[in-house]
N, C-alpha and C positions, 0 to 999 in steps of 0.2 A: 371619449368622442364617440357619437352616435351616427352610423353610416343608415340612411335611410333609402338605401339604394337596394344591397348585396343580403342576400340569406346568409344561412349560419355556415355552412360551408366552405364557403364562397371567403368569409370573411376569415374562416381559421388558418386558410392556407394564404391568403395577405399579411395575417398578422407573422405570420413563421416566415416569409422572404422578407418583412421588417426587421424582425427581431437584430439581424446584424449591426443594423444601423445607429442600434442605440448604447451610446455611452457616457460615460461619465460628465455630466453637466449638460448632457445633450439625451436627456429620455425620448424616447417617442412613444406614445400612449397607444396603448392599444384601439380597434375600433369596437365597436358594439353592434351587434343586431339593433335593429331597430323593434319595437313592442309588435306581437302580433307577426314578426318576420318568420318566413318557412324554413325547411334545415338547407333547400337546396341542394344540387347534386354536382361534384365534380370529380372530371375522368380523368385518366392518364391514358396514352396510347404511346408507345416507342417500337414502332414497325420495319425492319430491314431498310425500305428506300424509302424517297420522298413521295417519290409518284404513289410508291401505299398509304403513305401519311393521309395524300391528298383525299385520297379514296375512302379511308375511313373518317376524316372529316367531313367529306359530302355527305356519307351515308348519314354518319351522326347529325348531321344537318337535318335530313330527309326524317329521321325519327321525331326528330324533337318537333316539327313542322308538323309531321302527322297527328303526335300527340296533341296539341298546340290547337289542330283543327279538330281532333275530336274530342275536345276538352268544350266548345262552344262557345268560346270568348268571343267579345262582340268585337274585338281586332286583330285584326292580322301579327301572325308571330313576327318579332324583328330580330336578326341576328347579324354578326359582324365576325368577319377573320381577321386577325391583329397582327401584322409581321413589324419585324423589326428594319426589316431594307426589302424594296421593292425585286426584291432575286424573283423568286419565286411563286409571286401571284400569280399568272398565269397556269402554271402548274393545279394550282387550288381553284382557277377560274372554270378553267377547261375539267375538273372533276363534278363542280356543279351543275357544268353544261351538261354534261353528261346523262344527268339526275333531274336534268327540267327542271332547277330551281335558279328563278331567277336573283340574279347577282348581277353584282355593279362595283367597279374597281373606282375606287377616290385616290383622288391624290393626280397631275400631273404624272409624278414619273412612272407608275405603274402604268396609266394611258399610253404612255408612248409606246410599250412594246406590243399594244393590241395592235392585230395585222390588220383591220383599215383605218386607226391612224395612223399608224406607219405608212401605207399608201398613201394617204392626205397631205402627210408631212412631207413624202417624198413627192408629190406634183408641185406643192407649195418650193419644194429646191428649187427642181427646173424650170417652174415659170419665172423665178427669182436669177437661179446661178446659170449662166450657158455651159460651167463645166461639172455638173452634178451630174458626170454620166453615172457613177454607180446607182442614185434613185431611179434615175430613166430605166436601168437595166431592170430591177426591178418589176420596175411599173408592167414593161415590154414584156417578161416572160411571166406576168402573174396572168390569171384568169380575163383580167376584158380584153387582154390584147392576145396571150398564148401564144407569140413569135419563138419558133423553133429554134433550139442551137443551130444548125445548119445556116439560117437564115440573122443570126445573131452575130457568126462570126463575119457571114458577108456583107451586114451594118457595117463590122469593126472595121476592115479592106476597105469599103466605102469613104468611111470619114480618114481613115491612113492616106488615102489618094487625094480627098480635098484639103487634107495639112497642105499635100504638096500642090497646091493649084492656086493660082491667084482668084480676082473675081470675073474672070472670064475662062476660068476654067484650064487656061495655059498654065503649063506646065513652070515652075519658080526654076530663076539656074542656081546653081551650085553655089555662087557665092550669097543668095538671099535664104538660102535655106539653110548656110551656115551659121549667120548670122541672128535666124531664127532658134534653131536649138541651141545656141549658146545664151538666147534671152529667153526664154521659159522652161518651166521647170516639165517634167517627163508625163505628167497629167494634165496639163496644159498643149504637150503636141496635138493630138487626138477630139475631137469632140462627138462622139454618137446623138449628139444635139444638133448637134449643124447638121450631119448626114441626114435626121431626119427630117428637119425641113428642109434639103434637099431632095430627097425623096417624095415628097409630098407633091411638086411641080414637076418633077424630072418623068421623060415620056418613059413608056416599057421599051422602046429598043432602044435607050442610049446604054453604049459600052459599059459602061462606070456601073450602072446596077443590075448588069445581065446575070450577078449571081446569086440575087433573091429569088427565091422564087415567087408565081405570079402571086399565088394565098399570102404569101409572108410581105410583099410590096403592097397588098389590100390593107393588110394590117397594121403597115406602119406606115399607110397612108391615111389611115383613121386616127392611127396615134398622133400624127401631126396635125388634122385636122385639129382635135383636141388640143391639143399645147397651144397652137394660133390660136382658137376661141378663149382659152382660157387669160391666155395673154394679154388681148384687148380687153379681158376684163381687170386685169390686174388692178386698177384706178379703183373698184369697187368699193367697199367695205371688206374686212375682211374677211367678218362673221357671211356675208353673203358670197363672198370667193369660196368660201370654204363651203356652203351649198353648192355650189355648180360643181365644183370638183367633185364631191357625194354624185352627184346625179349625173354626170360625165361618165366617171368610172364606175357606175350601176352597184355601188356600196348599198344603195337602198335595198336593189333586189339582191342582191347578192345573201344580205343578212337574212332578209325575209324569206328570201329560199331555205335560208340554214337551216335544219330542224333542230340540230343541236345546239343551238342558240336563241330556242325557245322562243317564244309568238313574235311576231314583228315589234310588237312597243317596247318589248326587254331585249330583242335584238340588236336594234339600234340605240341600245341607252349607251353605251360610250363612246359614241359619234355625238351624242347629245352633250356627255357630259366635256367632252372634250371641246367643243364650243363652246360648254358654258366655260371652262380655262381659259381659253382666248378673249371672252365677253372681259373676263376679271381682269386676266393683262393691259387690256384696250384702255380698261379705267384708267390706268397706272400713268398709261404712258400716252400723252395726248398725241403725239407723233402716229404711233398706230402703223408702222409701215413693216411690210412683209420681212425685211432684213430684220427689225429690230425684235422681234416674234420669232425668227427662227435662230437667233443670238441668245433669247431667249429659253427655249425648248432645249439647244445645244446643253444649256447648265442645267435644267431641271434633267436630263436625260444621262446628266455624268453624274450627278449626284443625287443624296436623300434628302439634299436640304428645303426643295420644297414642299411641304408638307400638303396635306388635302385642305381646302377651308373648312372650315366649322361648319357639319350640314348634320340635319338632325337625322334619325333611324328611318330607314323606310320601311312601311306596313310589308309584310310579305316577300322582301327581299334582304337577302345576305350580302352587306356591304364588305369589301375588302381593302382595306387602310392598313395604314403604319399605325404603331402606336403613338406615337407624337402627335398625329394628325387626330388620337379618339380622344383627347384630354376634355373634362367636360362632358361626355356623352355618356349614351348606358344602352343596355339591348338587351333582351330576355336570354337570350343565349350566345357566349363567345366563345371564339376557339383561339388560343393562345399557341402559333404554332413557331414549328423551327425551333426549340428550346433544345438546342445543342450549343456546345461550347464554342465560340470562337462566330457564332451568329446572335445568340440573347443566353450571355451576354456577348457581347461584337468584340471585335480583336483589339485588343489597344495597340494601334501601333506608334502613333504619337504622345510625345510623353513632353515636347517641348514647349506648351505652351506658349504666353505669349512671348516667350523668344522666335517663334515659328515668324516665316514673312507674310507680313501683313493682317497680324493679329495684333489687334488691340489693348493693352497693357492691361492686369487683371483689376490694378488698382484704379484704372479710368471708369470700371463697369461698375453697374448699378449692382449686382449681385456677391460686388468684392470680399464679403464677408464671409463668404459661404466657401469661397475661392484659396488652392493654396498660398502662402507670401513666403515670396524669394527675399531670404534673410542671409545679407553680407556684407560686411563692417571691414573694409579694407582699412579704413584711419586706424582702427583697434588693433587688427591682425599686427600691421605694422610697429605701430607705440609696444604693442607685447616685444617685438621679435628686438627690439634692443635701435642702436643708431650707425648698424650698418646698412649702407645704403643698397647693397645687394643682398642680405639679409631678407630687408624689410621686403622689397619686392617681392622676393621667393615666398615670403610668408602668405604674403597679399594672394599672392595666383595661387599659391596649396588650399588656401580656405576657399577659392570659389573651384578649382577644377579637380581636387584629389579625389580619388580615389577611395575605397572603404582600407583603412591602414589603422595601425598605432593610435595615431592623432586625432585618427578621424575614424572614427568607428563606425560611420554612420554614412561617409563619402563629405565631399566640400559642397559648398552652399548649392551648385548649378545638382550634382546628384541626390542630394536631398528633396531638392525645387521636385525634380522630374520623379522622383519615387513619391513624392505625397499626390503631383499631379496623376501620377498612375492609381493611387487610392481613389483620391479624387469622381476619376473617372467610370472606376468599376462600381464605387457608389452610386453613382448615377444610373447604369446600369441597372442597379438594384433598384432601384425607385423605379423607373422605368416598365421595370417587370412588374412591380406594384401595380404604377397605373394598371395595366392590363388587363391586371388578375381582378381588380376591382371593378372593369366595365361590365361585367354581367347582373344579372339580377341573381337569376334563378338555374342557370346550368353553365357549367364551364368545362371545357375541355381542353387538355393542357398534352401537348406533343410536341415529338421531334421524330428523328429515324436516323438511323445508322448511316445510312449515304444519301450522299446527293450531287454526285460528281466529281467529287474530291479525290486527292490522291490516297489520303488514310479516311478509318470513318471516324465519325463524329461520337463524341461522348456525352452524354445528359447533361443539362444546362444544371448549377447548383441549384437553379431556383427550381428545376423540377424535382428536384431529389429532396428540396425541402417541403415539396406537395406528397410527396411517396411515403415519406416521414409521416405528415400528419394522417395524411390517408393509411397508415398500416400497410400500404402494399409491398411486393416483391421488389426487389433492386433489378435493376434492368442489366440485364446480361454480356458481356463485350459478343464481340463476333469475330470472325477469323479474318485480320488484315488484308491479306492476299486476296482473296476472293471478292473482290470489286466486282459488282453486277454492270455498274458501267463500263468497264473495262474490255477490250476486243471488236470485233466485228459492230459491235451495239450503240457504236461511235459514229459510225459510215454511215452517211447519206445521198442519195440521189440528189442533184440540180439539173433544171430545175424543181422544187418540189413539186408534187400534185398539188396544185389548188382543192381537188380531194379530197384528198386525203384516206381514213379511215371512213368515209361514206362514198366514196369512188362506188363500191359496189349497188349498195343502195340507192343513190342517184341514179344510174345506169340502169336499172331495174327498171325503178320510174319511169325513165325514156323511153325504155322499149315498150313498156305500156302504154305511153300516149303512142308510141308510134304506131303499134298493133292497130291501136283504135282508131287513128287518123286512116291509114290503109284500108279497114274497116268498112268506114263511113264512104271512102270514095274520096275524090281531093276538096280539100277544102274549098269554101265557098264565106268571098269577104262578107262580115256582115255590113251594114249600113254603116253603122257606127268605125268601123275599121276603114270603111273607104274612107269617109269623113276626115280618120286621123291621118292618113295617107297624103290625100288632098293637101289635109291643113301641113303639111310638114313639106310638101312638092313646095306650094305658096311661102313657106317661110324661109324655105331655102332661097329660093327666088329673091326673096323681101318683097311678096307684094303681095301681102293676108289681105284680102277682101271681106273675110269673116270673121264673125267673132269665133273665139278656139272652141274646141269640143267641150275643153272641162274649166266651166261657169263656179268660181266659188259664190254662194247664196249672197257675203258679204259683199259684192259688188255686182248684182244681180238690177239694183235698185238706179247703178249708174248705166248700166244697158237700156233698162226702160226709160230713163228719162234721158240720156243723152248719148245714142250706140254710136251715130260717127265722134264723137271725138273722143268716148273710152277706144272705140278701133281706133283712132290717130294716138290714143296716147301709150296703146298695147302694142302698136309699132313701132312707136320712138320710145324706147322707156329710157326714162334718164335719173342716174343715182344720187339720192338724197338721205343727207344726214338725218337719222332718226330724230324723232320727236322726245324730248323728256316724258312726256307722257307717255308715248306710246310703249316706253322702256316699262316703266313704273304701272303701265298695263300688263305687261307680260308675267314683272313679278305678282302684281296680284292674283291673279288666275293659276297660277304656281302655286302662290298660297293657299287659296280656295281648294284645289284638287287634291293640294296634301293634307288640309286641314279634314277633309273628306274621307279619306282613308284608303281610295281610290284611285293612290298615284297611277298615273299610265296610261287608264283604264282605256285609252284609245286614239291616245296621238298617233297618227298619222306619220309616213317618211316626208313629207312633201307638206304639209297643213302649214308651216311656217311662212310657204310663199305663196299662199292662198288667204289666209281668214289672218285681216286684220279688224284690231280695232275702229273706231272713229277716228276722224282728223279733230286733231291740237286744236282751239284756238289757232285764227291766224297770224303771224309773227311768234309766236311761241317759242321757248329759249329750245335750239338744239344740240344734242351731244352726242359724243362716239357713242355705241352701244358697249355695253360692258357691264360690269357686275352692279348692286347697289351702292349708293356713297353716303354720305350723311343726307344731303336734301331729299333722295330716295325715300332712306330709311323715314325719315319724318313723313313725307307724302302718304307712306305706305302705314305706319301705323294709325293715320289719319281714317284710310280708305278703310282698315282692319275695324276701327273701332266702330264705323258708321256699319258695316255687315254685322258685327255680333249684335246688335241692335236689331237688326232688321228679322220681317219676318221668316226668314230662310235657315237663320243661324240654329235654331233648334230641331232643324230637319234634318233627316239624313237622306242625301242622294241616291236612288237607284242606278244615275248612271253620271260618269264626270268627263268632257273633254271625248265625247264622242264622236266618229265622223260615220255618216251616211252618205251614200251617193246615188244618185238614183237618173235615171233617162230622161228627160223631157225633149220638150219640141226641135223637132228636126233633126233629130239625132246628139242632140246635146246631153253632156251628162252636168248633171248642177251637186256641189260639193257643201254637204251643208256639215260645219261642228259644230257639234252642241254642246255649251260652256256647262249644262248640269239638267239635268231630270229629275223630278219631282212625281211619286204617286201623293199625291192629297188626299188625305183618309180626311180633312176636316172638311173637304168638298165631295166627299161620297166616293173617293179613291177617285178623281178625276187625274189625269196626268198631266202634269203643268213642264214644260221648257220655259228654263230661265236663259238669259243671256247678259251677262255682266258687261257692265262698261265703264270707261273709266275716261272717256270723252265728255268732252261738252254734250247737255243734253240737247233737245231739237227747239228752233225757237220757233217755228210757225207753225201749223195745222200741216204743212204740204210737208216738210222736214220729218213731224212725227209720220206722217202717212208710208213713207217712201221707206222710211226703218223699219216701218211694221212689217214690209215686204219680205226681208230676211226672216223672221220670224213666221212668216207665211210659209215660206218654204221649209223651216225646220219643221213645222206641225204637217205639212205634207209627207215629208223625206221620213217622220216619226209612224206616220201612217202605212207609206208603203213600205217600211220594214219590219212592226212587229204589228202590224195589222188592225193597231186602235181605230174605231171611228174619228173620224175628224170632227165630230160635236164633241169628244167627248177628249179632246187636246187644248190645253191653256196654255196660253204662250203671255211671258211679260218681258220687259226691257226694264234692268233697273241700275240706273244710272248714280252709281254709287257716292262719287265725289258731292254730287247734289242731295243725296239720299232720296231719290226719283224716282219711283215706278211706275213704269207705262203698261196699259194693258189693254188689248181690243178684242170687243167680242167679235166683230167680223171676220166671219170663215170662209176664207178665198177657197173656192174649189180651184182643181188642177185647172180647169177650160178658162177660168178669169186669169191663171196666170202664163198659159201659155198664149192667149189672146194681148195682152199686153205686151210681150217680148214681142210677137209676128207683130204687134202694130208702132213698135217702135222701129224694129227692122226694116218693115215697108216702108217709114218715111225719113232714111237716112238719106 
């Protein structure tokens, strides 16, 4: 067999964690280099703890990356961290942070221990459960709220005293209050959810909350505002609850602030990819409702069973997945970590197959072959043991339940079942580790370490000892049992944590710098633009926006000038509607496009989701939850792929993908323009062309196309006042792909034609 994937290295140390596997009537063949394949290079690392593991994988990361870019390849390096169970990703995520290399965790279960889905997850309780006071707590002592313990405990007194109150507040007598704690359980007395929406209407001098103080009563007078808004949205979608909640609890800024979390588009990629999870659930379950999504998450988050879906390598980023989830894929560099015993390979602890409850019998599966067979002949046992009828019996039950004896050398049918299932299993194992070691091209790197919070430490995985073998290296050393680095003092932590953390000081720095300079300058002085957002949020709170808002995405620019009072009526009333089949299967294409580009990222935006859409559907057009692709997708979408490699675009490569500009126009407005791709045209004398994909119906009259070209007006302006091109010298087309369409106008709106158009649509509202 010919691997066309792995160098020679790469392939020697596969074929030696094989070799176990093969025996008598069951060979497995070696693999081969493929003609022309390089020797490749692979490492071994076994470091005291985990957290060093981590550390010397990032670095190894950051090397090969460097290499990688000074090597001049016209793509980005792609690499991948391979664990066996989602323990310790974090660990390995938080090293790359470190290192400014961006990374991105697949898979559900590893998402869920990132601290703002865990935030997300834990608002999605409370709007759901009224007894999720542990997420409220949470929520309340993290970063956008910051309520003091002092101030936490006199919550807890609060809702202690409205267990005891009816709905006016009178105090319950003795026999209703018995009556109640003998009918619910001890986490049900209490709610820190009621408290706070009591708190949220309750005056400052009523009795009951004299012992907040007045900072900590602001603050969980905001947290309640929030839980209500998000409440009445609950009806929503969910993919759109889960935007508000992002931008409620200021996840957007928060990341973007991060610096250790690297630019804002790889900051918030697992808020991203954590939506895309829910999109795929959505599919599944037409229901779609907040219980059956967090009934959901409950199982992917106790266990490894939900794997990552099949996603390909990203240019420039270190993907971190299980190995189950890399089956199929490949990456110029992987690091194969945790190869300690009792992690890869995992602990067997069950050995009962499908005698276990609720496992499926091994002979009903598709794979039964492969699978051990529980072999036991009680008619036989007995016909042996003669025609005593308690004889016979005894004999029956010694063959399926004895022991290793005389008789049974070997144990009775059920101990034999459960030791072949134990073979069984550590095989698997061993393939397993296969896979792994096989996902690399050209570099691999194969670790474990000594501890990682265990009570003893950890010993080298046999498969890394069968890499140490073929590499010539030193045997890895034991270390002194006693001496646990996690052990003592190194345990203890503060609550609440720092939001903080290890940049506490660095932040703070920061702050006192702006502050110097704010004192500096003398006191601020609002700009235009900041009264404006002032204004618009006094009016929104009110509910009586008289204006259009400050920040204009370009894509609905077109429905201002042609119709401003009723996009203002219909940006007051907004009312939620089930997405468009299109406009889903718009989203994957541009997906497509950006990664087909090389240039995943390059510029999404935290907020561009609820700004820049497509066209509208056909009218009547079939609607569906939003959620992952499905078969009719997939078909739509190879359709749209094959009309683009066709097109003239497919052989260019983009200078810029999925970009967003913003820039000031009339009256203080800012206009929000993304740009689906950028073009230098060397076959048009380097002229700079914006494209902008579509996947709507094209325009059927003269005034349709007119009114589209106006987005694209503003992209070759917004193109202008950012990297300073003349505006003769910007091409802008619309190419309406399903139709295989291109639109394109030499008409060059100066800024004054399009801010005269907005003021003359305004005037005559």
């Amino acid at each position: 067999m010919t691997s066309w994937r792995n160098d020679e290295r790469i392939l020697d140390v596969a074929n030696r964690i094989l070799e176990p596997l093969s025996r008598p009537g069951l060979d497995v063949p070696a693999l081969r280099s493929r003609p022309g394949a390089g020797t490749g290079r692979v490492e071994v690392a076994f470091p005291h703890t985990v957290d060093d593991e981590a550390e010397h994988v990032a670095e190894w990361f950051a090397r090969r990356r460097a290499e990688h870019a000074a090597s001049g390849a016209p793509r980005a390096h792609t690499g991948a961290i391979l664990f066996r169970s989602k323990r310790h990703m974090h660990t390995f995520a938080s090293a790359l942070a470190r290192r400014d290399i961006p990374h991105r965790i697949l898979g559900l279960g590893g998402l869920l221990s990132t601290p703002e889905v865990v935030d997300v997850v834990s608002m999605l309780r409370v709007i759901h459960d009224p007894t999720a006071g542990s997420a409220l707590i949470r929520l309340l002592v993290g970063p956008r709220f910051a309520v003091g313990l002092a101030d936490m405990a006199a919550l807890h007194d609060l809702a202690t005293a409205l267990a005891s109150r009816d709905a006016d507040l009178s105090p319950l007598s003795d026999e209703v209050r018995q009556r109640l704690r003998s009918s619910r359980g001890a986490d049900e007395a209490v709610s820190i959810i009621d408290a706070v929406d009591f708190l949220r209407t309750a005056p400052d001098d009523y009795r009951l909350v004299s012992g907040i103080t007045a900072q900590g009563r602001a603050r969980l007078r905001a947290a309640g505002e929030i839980l209500e808004r998000l409440r009445r949205s609950a009806g929503l979608p969910i993919p759109e609850l889960i935007r508000m909640i992002e931008l409620e609890l200021r996840l957007d800024i928060e990341l973007a602030a991060n610096e250790s979390r690297g630019p804002a588009r790889v900051a918030a990629t697992q808020l991203r990819a954590f939506t895309d999870e829910v999109r795929a659930f959505l599919s599944a379950d037409d229901r779609g409702t907040i219980a059956s999504l967090l009934a959901w998450l409950d199982k992917a988050e106790s266990t490894d069973e939900l794997m990552p879906r099949p996603e390909p390598p990203e240019p420039g980023v270190v993907q971190l997945l299980t190995i189950h989830g890399s089956k199929g894929l490949e990456w110029d560099a992987v690091s194969v970590v945790r190869l300690v015993e009792d992690e890869l390979p995992g602990r067997i602890s069950d050995t009962s197959g499908w005698f276990g409850f609720g496992v499926v019998p091994f002979a009903l599966r598709g794979d039964r072959d492969a699978l051990p067979e529980f072999r036991w002949d009680p008619q036989a046992e007995m016909d042996a043991a003669g025609g005593d009828p308690a004889a016979r019996h005894k004999a029956a039950l010694s063959a399926l339940a004895a022991g290793v004896t005389k008789a049974f050398p070997h144990g009775g049918a059920l101990r034999r079942f459960r030791d072949e299932y134990r073979d069984y299993q550590k095989q698997e194992e061993r393939r397993l580790a296969y896979v792994a070691v096989t996902r690399a091209r050209r570099d691999l790197l194969l670790s474990g370490a000594h501890w990682a919070g265990q009570v003893k430490p950890r010993k080298a995985s046999p498969y890394l000892q069968d890499a140490i073998e073929v590499l010539g290296l030193d045997e890895i050393g034991s270390v002194d049992p006693d001496e646990n680095p996690y052990d003592g003092p190194g345990l203890t932590a503060s609550w609440p944590l720092d939001p903080l953390g290890g940049r506490r000081r660095r932040v703070m720095a920061a702050a006192d710098a702006v502050r110097a300079a704010m004192a500096a300058a003398g006191p601020p002085v609002p700009s235009p633009q900041l009264e404006r957002l002032l204004i618009e949020r006094a009016e929104r709170l009110r509910g009586a926006g008289a204006e259009a808002p400050t920040r204009v995405p370009a894509s609905r620019f077109k429905d201002w000038v042609t119709d401003y009072r009723g996009t203002l009526r219909d940006l007051g009333r907004p009312m939620p509607e089930r997405p468009y089949t299109q406009t889903r299967i718009g989203t994957l294409f541009h997906a497509w496009v950006e990664h087909r580009s090389g240039l995943v990222g390059a510029g999404s935006a935290a907020e561009s989701a609820l700004w820049e859409i497509d066209e509208d559907a056909d009218a009547g057009a079939e609607t569906v939850p939003m959620g992952g692709a499905n078969a009719g997708d997939e078909v739509a979408l190879a359709s749209l792929r094959e009309i683009f490699e066709r097109s003239e675009w497919a052989q260019l490569q983009p200078i810029a993908v999925e970009i967003e500009i913003d820039f000031s126009f009339a009256e203080g407005h800012i206009v929000i323009c993304k740009l689906d791709a950028v073009y230098r045209r060397e076959d048009r004398g380097g002229r700079i062309e914006i494209v902008d994909w579509k996947t709507g119906r094209a325009p059927r009259t003269a005034r349709e196309r007119e009114e589209r070209m106006l987005q694209l007006a503003l992209y070759r302006l917004a193109y202008h006042r950012r990297f300073g091109v003349p505006l003769e010298q910007i091409d802008v087309a619309l190419f309406y792909v399903a139709d295989d369409l291109v639109i394109r106008d030499d008409r060059v709106y100066s800024e004054a034609e399009l801010v005269q158009r907005w003021s003359a649509a305004r005037a005559a509202r």
